[in-house]
C-alpha positions as CSV (number, residue, x, y, z in Angstrom):
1,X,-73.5,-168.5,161.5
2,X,-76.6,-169.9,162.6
3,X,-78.2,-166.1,162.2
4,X,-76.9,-165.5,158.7
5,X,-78.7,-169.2,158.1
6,X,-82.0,-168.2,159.6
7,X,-81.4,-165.2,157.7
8,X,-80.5,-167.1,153.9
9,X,-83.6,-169.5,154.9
10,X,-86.3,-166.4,155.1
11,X,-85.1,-164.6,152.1
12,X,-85.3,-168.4,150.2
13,X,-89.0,-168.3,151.7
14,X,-89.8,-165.4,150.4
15,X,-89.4,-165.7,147.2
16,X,-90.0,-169.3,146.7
17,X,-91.7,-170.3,144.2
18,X,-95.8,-170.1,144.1
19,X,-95.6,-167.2,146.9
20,X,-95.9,-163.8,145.3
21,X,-94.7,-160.7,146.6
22,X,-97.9,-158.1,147.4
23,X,-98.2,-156.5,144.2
24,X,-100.0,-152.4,144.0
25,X,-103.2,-151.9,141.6
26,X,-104.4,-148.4,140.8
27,X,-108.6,-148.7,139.6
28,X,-110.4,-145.7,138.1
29,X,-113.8,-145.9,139.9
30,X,-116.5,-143.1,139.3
31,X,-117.2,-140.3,141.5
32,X,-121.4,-139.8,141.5
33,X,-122.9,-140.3,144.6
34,X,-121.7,-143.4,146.2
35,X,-119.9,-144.4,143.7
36,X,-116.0,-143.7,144.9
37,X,-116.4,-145.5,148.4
38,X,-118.4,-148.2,147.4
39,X,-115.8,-149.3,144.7
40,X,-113.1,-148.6,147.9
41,X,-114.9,-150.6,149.8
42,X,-114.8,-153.3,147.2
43,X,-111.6,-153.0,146.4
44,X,-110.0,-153.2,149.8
45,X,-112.1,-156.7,150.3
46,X,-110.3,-157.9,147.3
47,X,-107.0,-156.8,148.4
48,X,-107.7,-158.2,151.8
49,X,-108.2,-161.8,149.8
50,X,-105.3,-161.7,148.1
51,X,-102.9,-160.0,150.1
52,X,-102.5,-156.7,147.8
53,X,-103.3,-153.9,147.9
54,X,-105.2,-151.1,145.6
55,X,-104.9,-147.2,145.1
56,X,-108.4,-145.4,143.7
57,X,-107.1,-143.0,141.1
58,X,-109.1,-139.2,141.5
59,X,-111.5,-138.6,138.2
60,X,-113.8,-135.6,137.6
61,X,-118.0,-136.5,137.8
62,X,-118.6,-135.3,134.0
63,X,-118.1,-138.7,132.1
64,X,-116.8,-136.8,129.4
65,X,-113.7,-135.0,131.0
66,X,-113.0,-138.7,132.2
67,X,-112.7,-140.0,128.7
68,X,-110.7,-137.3,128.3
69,X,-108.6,-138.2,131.1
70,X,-108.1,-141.6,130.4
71,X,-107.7,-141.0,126.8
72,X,-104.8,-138.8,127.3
73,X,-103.0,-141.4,130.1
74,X,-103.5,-144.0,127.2
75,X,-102.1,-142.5,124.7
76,X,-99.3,-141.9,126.7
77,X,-98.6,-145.3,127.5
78,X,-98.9,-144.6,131.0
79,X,-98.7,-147.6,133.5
80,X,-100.3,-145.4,135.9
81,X,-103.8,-147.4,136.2
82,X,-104.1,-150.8,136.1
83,X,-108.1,-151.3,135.8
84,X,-110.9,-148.5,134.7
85,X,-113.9,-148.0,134.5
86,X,-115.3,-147.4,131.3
87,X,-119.3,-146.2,130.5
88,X,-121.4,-148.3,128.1
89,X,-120.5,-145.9,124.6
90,X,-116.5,-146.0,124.7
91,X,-115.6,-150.2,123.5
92,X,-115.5,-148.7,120.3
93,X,-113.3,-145.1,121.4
94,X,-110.9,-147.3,123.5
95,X,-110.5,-150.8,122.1
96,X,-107.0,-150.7,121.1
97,X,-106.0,-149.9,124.3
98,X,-107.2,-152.5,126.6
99,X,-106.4,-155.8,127.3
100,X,-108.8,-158.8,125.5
101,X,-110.5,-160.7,128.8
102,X,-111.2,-163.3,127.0
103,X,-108.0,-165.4,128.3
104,X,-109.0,-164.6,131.8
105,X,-112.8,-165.2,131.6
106,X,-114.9,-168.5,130.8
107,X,-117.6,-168.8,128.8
108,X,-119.7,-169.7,131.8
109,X,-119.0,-166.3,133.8
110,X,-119.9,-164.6,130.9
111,X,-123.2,-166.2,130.5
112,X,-123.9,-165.3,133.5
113,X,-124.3,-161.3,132.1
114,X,-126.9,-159.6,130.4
115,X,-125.6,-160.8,126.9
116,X,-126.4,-157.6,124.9
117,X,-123.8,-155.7,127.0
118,X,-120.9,-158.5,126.8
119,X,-121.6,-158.0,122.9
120,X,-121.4,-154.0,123.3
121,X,-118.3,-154.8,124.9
122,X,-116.6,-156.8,122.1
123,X,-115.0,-155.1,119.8
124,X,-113.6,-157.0,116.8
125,X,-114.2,-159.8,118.7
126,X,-112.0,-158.6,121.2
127,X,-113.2,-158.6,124.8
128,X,-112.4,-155.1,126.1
129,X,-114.5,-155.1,129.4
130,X,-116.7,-157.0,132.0
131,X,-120.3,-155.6,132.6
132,X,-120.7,-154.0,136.2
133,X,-123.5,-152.2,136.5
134,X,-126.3,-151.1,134.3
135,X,-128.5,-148.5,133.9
136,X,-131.5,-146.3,132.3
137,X,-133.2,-143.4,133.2
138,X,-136.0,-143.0,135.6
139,X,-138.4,-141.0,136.9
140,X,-138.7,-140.2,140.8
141,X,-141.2,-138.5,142.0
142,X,-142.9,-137.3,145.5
143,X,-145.6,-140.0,146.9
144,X,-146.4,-137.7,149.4
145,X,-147.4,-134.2,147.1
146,X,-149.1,-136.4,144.9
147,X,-151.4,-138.1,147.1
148,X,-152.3,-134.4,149.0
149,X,-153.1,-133.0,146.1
150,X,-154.6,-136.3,144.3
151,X,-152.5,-136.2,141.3
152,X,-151.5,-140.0,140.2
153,X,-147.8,-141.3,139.0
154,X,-147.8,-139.6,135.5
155,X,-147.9,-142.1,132.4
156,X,-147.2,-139.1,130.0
157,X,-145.2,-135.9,129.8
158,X,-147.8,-134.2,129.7
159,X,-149.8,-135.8,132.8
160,X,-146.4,-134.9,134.4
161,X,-146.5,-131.2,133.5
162,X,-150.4,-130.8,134.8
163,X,-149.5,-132.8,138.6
164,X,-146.6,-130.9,138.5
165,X,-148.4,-127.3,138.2
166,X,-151.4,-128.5,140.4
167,X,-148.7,-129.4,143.4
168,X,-146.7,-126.0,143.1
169,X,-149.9,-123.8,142.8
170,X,-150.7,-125.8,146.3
171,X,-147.7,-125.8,147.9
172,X,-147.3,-122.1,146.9
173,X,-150.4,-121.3,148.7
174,X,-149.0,-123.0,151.5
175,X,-146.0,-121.1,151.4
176,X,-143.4,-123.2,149.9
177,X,-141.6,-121.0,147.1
178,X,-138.8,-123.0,146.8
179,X,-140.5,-126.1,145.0
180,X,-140.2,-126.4,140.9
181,X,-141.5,-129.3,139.2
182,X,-139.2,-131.1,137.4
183,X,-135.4,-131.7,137.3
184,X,-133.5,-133.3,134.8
185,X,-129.6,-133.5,133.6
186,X,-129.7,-130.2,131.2
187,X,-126.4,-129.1,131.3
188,X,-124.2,-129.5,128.0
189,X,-122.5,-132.8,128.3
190,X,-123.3,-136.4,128.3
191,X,-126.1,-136.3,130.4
192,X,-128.2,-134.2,128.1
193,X,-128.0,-136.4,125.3
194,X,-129.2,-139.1,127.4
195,X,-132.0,-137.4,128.5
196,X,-132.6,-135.4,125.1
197,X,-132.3,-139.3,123.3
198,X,-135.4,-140.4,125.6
199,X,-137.6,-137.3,125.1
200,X,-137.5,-138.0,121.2
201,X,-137.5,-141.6,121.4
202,X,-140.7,-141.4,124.0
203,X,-142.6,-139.0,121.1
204,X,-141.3,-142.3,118.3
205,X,-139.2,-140.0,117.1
206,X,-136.0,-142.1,116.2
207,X,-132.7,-142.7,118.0
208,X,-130.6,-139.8,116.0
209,X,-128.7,-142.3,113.8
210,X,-130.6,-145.7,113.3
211,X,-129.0,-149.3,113.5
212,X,-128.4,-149.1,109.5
213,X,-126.5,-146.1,109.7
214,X,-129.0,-143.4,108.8
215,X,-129.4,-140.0,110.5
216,X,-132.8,-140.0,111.9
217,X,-132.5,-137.2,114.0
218,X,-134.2,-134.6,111.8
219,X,-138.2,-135.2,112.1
220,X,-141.0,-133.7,113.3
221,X,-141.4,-136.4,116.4
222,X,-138.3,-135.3,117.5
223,X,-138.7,-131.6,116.5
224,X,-141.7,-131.9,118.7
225,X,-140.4,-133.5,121.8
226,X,-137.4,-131.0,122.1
227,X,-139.9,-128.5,121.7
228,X,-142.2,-129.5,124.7
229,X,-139.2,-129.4,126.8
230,X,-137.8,-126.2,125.9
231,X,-141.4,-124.9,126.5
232,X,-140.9,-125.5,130.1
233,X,-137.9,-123.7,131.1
234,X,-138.4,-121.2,133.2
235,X,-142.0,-122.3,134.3
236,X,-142.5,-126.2,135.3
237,X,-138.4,-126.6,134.5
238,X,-136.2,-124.0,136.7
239,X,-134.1,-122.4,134.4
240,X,-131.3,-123.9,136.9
241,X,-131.4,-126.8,135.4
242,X,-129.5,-126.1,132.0
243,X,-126.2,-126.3,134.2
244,X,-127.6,-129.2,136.2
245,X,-125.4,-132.6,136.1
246,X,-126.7,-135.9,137.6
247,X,-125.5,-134.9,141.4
248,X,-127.7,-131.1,141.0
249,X,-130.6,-132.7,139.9
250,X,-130.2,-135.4,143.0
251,X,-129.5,-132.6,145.8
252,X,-132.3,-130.3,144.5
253,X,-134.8,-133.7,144.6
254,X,-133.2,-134.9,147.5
255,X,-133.7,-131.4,149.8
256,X,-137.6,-131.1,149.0
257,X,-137.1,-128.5,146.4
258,X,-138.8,-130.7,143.7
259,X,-141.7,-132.6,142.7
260,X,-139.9,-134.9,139.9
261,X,-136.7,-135.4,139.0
262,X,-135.2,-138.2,135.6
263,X,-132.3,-139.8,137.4
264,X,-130.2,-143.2,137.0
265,X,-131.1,-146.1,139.6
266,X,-128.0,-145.2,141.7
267,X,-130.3,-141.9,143.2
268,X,-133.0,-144.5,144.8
269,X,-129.9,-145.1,147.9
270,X,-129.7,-141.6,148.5
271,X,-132.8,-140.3,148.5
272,X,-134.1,-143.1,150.7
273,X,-130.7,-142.5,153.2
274,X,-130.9,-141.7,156.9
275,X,-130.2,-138.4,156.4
276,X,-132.6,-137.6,153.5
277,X,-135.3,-135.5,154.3
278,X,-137.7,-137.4,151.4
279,X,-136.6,-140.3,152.8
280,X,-139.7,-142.4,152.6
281,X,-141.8,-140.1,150.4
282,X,-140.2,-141.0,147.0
283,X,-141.7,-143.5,144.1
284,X,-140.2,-144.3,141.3
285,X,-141.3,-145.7,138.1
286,X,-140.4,-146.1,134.2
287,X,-140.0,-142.4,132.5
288,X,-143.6,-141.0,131.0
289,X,-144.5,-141.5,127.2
290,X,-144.7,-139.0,125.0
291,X,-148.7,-138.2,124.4
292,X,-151.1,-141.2,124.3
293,X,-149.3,-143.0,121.4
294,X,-146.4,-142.5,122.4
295,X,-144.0,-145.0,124.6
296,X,-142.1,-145.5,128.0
297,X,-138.4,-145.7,127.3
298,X,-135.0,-144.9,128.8
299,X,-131.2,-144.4,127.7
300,X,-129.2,-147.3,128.1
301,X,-126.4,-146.4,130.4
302,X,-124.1,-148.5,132.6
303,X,-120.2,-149.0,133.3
304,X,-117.9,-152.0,132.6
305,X,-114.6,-152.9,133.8
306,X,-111.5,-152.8,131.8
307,X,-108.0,-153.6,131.8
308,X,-105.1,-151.1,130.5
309,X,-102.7,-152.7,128.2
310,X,-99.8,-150.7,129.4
311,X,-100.9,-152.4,133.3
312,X,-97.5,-154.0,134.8
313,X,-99.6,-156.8,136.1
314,X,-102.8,-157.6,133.3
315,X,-103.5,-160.8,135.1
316,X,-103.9,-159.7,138.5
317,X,-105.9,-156.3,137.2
318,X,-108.3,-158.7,135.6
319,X,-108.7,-160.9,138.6
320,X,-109.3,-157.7,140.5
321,X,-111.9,-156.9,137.4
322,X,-113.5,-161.1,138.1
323,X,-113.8,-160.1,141.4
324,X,-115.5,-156.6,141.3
325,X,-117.8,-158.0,138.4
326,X,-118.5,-161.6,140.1
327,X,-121.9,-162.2,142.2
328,X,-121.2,-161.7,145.5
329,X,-119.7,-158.3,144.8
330,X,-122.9,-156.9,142.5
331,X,-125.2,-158.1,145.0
332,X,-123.6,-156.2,148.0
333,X,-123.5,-152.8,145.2
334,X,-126.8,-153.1,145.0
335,X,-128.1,-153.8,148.8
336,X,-125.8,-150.5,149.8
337,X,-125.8,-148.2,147.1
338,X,-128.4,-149.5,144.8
339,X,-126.7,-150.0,141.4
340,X,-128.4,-152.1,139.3
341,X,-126.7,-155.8,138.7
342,X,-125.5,-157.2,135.2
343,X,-125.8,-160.7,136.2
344,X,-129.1,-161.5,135.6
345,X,-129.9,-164.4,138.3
346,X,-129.7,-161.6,141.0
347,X,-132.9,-160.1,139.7
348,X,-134.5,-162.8,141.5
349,X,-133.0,-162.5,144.5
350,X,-135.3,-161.8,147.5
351,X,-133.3,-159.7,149.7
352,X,-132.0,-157.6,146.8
353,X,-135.2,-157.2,145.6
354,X,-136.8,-156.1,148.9
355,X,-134.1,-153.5,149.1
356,X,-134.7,-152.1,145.9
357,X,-138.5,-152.7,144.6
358,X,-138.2,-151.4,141.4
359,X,-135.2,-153.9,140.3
360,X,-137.6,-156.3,139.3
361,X,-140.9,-154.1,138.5
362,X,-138.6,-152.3,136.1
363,X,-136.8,-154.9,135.0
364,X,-138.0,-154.7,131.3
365,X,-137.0,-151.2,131.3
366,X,-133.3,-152.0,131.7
367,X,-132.8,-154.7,129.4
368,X,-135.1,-153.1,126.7
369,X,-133.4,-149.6,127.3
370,X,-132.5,-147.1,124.0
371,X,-129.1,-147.5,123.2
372,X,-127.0,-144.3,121.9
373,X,-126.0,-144.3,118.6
374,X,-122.6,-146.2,118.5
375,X,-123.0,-147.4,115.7
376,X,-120.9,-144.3,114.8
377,X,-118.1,-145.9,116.8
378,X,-114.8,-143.6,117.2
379,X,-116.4,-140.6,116.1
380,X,-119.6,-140.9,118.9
381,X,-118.2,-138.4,121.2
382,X,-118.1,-136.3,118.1
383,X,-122.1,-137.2,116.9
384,X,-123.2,-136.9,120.6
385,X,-121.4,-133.3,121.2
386,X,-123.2,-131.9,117.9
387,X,-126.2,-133.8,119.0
388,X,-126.8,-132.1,122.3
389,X,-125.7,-128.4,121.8
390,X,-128.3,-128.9,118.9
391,X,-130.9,-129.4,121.5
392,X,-129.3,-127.0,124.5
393,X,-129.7,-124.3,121.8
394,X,-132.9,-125.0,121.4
395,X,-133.6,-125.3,125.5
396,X,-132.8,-121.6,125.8
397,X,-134.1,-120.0,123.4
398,X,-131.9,-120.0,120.6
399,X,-133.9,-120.9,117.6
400,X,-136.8,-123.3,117.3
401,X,-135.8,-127.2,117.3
402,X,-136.7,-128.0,113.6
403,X,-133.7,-125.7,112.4
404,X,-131.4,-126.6,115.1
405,X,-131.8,-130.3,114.3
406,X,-131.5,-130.1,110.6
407,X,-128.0,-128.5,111.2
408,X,-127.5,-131.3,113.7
409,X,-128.4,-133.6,110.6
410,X,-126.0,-131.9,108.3
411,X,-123.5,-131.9,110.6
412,X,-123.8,-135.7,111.6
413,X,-124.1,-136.8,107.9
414,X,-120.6,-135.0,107.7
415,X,-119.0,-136.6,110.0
416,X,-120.3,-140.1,108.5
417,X,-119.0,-141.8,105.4
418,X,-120.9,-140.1,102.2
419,X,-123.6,-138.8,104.8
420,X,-124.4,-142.5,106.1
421,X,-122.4,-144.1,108.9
C-alpha cells in the first residue's frame, strides 16, 4: 500500500501544476558555413535552460529552394517546425503564416534592434519575426598579393580590375596558374541579384523598382554596370563563377585560388580559421564604387526568426526565438562565427569588436545597406527571378545588357499593377 502511495504521490508531482512536462521544438536554421552548428549549439543552450529539448530540421543552402520548402510545409498546415528562419525579403511572402510576436515581445527588447529591420518585419502591423543577424556584401581581398605587388585596397571596380591583372600577371610568372581575380555569387539564384543590385546601384543606377513603385531597372547606369561585369568573364572573372553560390566563391577564396572575392560577413570566420591557408592574409573592406562618381554600397541581407502558426507550442517557440535573438546569444554568434549582431549596443563592445575589426569600421555599411525591392511584396520572388536571368543572360554572352534589361522592365511592369507597383 505504501508503494502504490509513493507511487500516486510522484505521478501528483509530476503533473502538478506550474511544472511542465519537457516539450520537443523543431527550428529551421541555415546551412552556409557555420551556420547549422552554431544555431545547434545555441539551441541546445536553450534547451539545457529550460529543460527541452530541440530538433534542427535539414534545409538546402540556396535560399530560394528554402522558401520553397517552407512554403510548401505551410501551406500544408504542417506542425512539423516550430521556429524558422526567414531571410530579410519574405515578411511580405509569408505573413499570414506566422505567429504576431508582439504578445511575446516588449517594446523595450525591440528597441534594442536596428529599427529599420523590426519595421521590414512588420507586416500590417503584425510582428512576423525577430531580427538575428544582418548583413551586406563585402569585399575580401589578399593583404598579402597586394602589398608584393604594391597594389592598394581598390576604391573602384575598376582599380579592382587593374590590382587584380597586375597580381595574376605576377604570380603567373611565378608559377601560380591557378589564381583568378575575382569571385563573386554568379550563379542564377538569389545571390546574383544581390550582387547584380550592388553593381548597378554602385554605377547610381537605381534599385530596379524604386520606393514609389517605379521600375527603374532600365537605364544606361545600370546597362553599364552589368556590362563591365559581363566584360570580365572569362578574363579577371573565371567563367566558374556563373554556377558559383556563396560557399564556391568562399572555398575558391579560402584555398588561395583568388585575389578578391564579394562575400557576406559570415566568410571573415572562415577564412581567418585554424585550418585556412589565408588565414591571416585577408582584408576586408566596404564593396568598390562604380568609377570616380560613383558610390560604395552593399545589398541588405540578414535573417529573422519566426514562429509557425500551425506550431503546437507558439509560446515556447517564441521564447526559444527571445532567446536565440536576445544579447548574450548575438554576441557569442558573432565572437565564433562572425555574424553580424542586430542589436545595436553590441557594436560597441570591445571584445566583439576585437574579434571582428570591421564590425564597427563598416558599420555604416550595414545600417545604410540597399534594400531589394519589396516594395513588390508577394510577387518579389517573381520580380527578382526575371530580374537576375535578365542579367545572367547578359553575363554569358547572350545579348548586350540594354536589351536584356528593357525586357526585364517589360516584364516587371507586368507583373505590377498597370505597369507601377
Amino acid at each position: 500500500m505504501k508503494k502504490v502511495l509513493a507511487g500516486l504521490a510522484a505521478v501528483a508531482t509530476l503533473f502538478a501544476p506550474g511544472l511542465a512536462l519537457a516539450e520537443k521544438l523543431v527550428i529551421a536554421c541555415g546551412s552556409v558555413g557555420q551556420e547549422a552548428d552554431v544555431c545547434k549549439q545555441g539551441a541546445e543552450a536553450w534547451a539545457k535552460k529550460t529543460g527541452n529539448t530541440v530538433e534542427l530540421m535539414s534545409v538546402p543552402q540556396d535560399a530560394g529552394q528554402q522558401l520553397a520548402q517552407f512554403q510548401q510545409l505551410l501551406a500544408a498546415g504542417s506542425a512539423d517546425v516550430d521556429v524558422i528562419r526567414i531571410d530579410v525579403v519574405w515578411p511580405g511572402l509569408m505573413a499570414n503564416n506566422f505567429v504576431d510576436l508582439k504578445q511575446y515581445f516588449g517594446e523595450d527588447v525591440l528597441k534594442e534592434h536596428f529599427q529599420p529591420i523590426v519595421k521590414n518585419n512588420t507586416v500590417n502591423g503584425k510582428l512576423i519575426a525577430i531580427p538575428w543577424f544582418t548583413d551586406a556584401g563585402l569585399l575580401y581581398y589578399r593583404k598579402d598579393l597586394l602589398e608584393k605587388y604594391g597594389q592598394k585596397p581598390p576604391t573602384t571596380w575598376q582599380e579592382l580590375v587593374q590590382s587584380a591583372k597586375a597580381v595574376l600577371e605576377g604570380e603567373k610568372k611565378a608559377g601560380d596558374a591557378k589564381l583568378v581575380g575575382f569571385v563573386f555569387q554568379g550563379k542564377a539564384y538569389e545571390g546574383l541579384t544581390c550582387n547584380a543590385l550592388e553593381w548597378i546601384d554602385s554605377f547610381k543606377g537605381g534599385t530596379i523598382v524604386d520606393s514609389t513603385g517605379n521600375v527603374t531597372v532600365n537605364n544606361p547606369k545600370a546597362a553599364e554596370a552589368i556590362d563591365f561585369f559581363a566584360g570580365l568573364v572569362g578574363n579577371v572573372v573565371p567563367k566558374g563563377v556563373l554556377n558559383y553560390q556563396e560557399e564556391e566563391a568562399r572555398n575558391a577564396f579560402q584555398a588561395g585560388n583568388a585575389v578578391f572575392m564579394r562575400n557576406w560577413p559570415y566568410a571573415w570566420a572562415l577564412v581567418n580559421g585554424k585550418d585556412s591557408p589565408v588565414a591571416g592574409k585577408v582584408g576586408v573592406m566596404a564593396l568598390p564604387k562604380g568609377g570616380a562618381d560613383g558610390k560604395s554600397t552593399g545589398t541588405l541581407g540578414g535573417w529573422q526568426l519566426g514562429v509557425s502558426k500551425f506550431s503546437k507550442n507558439p509560446k515556447l517557440a517564441a521564447d526559444l526565438v527571445k532567446y536565440l535573438t536576445g544579447p548574450e546569444e548575438q554576441k557569442r554568434r558573432a565572437l565564433v562565427a562572425s555574424f553580424n549582431p542586430t542589436i545595436m549596443s553590441l557594436y560597441k563592445d570591445p571584445e566583439l569588436l576585437k574579434a571582428n575589426p570591421f564590425m564597427g569600421s563598416l558599420y555604416d555599411t550595414f545600417v545604410n545597406a540597399v534594400p531589394r525591392p519589396t516594395i513588390t511584396g508577394a510577387k518579389y520572388n517573381q520580380v527578382s527571378t526575371e530580374f537576375r536571368n535578365g542579367v545572367y543572360a547578359t553575363l554569358t554572352g547572350k545579348g548586350k545588357a540594354a536589351d536584356n534589361l528593357k525586357k526585364v522592365e517589360a516584364k516587371l511592369q507586368s507583373l505590377g499593377k498597370g505597369g507601377k507597383w
